[in-house]
C-alpha positions as CSV (number, residue, x, y, z in Angstrom):
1,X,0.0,0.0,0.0
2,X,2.9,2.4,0.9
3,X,6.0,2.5,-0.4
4,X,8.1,4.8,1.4
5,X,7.9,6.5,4.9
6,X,8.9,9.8,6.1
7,X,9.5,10.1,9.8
8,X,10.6,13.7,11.1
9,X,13.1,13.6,14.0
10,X,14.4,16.5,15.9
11,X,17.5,15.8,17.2
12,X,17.5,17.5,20.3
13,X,14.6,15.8,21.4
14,X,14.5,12.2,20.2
15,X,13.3,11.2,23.7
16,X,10.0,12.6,23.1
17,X,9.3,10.6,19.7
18,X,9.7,7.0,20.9
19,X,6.1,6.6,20.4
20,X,5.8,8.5,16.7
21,X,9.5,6.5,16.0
22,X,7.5,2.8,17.0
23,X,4.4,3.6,14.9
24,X,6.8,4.2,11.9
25,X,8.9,1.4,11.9
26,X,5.7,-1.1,12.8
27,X,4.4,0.1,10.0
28,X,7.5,-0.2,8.1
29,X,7.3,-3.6,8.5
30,X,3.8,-4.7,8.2
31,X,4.1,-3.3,4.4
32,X,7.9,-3.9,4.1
33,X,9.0,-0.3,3.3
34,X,11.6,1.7,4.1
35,X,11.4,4.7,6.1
36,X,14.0,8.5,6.0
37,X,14.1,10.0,8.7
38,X,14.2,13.9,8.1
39,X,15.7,16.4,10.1
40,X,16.0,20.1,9.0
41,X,18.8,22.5,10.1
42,X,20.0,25.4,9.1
43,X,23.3,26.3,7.8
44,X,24.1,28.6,10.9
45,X,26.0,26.7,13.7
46,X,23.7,25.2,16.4
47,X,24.3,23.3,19.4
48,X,24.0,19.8,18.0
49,X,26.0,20.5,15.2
50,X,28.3,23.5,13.2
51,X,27.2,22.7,10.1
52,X,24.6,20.7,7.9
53,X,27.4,17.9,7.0
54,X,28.0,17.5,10.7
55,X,24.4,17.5,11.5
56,X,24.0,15.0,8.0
57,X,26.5,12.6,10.1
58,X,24.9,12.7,13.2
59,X,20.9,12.3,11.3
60,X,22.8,9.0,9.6
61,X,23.8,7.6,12.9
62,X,20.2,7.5,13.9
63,X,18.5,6.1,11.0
64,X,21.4,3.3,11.3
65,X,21.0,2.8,14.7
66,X,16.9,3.1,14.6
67,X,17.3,0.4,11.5
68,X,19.3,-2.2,13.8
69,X,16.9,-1.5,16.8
70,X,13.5,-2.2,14.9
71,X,15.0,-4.5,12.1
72,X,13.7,-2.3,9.1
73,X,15.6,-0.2,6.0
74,X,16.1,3.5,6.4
75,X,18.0,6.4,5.7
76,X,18.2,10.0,6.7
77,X,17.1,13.0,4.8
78,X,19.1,16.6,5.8
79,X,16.5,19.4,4.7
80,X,18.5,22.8,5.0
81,X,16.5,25.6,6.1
82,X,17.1,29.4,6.8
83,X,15.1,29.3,10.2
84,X,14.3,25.9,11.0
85,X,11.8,27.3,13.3
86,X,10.0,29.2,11.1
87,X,10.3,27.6,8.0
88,X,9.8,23.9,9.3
89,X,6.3,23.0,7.5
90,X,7.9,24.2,4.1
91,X,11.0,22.1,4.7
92,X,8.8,19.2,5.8
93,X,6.7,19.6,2.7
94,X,9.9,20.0,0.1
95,X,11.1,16.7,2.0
96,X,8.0,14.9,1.1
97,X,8.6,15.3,-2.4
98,X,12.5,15.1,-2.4
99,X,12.4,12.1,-0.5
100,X,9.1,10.3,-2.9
101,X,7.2,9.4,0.6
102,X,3.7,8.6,0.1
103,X,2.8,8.3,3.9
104,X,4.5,10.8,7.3
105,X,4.6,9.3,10.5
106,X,5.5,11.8,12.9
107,X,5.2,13.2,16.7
108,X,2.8,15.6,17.9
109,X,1.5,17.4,21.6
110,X,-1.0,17.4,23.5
111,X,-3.2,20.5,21.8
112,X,-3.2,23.3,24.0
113,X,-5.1,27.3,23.1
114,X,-1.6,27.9,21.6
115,X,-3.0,25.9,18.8
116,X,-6.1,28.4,18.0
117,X,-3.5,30.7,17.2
118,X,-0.8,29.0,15.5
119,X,-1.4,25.1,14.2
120,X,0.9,22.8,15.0
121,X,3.5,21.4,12.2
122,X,1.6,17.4,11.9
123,X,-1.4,19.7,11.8
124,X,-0.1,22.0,8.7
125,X,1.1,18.9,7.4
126,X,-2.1,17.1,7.1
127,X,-3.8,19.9,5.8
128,X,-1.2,20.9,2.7
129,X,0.5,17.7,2.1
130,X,-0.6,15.2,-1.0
131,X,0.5,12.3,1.0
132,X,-1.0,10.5,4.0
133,X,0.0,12.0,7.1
134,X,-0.1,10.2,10.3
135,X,0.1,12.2,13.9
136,X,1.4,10.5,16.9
137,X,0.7,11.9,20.2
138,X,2.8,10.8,23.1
């Protein structure tokens, strides 16, 4: 049915997407397709990396490690963005399409009145995006 997932990761907080991270590779392997894993950075130095490369490096570890914990195929996908937190449902979306994913498995919160004001990136997502889009919450 699927042929390709995207899973968005944020680095910082991988601790917080166990749940999302599970749902992805279960259904991973129920249709035997690989997932990328997506982070987007920007080209300024950050705190978990000084450059995209580095930060490229460091997404790669954890699709190899996430592929050896849940037996499935991945591979990472560094979208570069000016102001990742601004400009994180377009880099998303680009990454759809760059990456040919036809279904997103990714984390969301708890909705909160924050929400009414600004929607929440799965949110945009599902509204914008061509492909099947999957929200997690913890």
């Amino acid at each position: 049915m699927f042929k390709r997932i995207m899973a968005p990761v944020d680095l910082a907080h991988v601790e917080r997407l166990g749940t999302a991270l599970d749902c992805a590779a279960d259904l991973a392997k129920h249709w035997g397709v690989p997932i990328v894993y997506v982070g987007v950075t920007s080209s300024a130095p950050s705190k978990l990396a000084h450059n995209p490369k580095e930060f490229g490096q460091k997404l790669d570890a954890f699709a190899k490690a996430e592929a050896a914990k849940h037996g499935v195929e991945t591979s990472a996908h560094t979208a570069i963005a000016h102001d990742p937190a601004t400009e994180i449902d377009d880099a998303l979306m680009r990454a759809i399409s760059d990456t040919e994913s036809d279904l997103v498995v990714m984390a969301s919160h708890v909705p909160n009145v924050m929400d009414y004001i600004w929607p929440s990136n799965g949110g945009s997502l599902a509204e914008h995006a061509k492909c099947s889009v999957m929200v997690v919450r913890p």
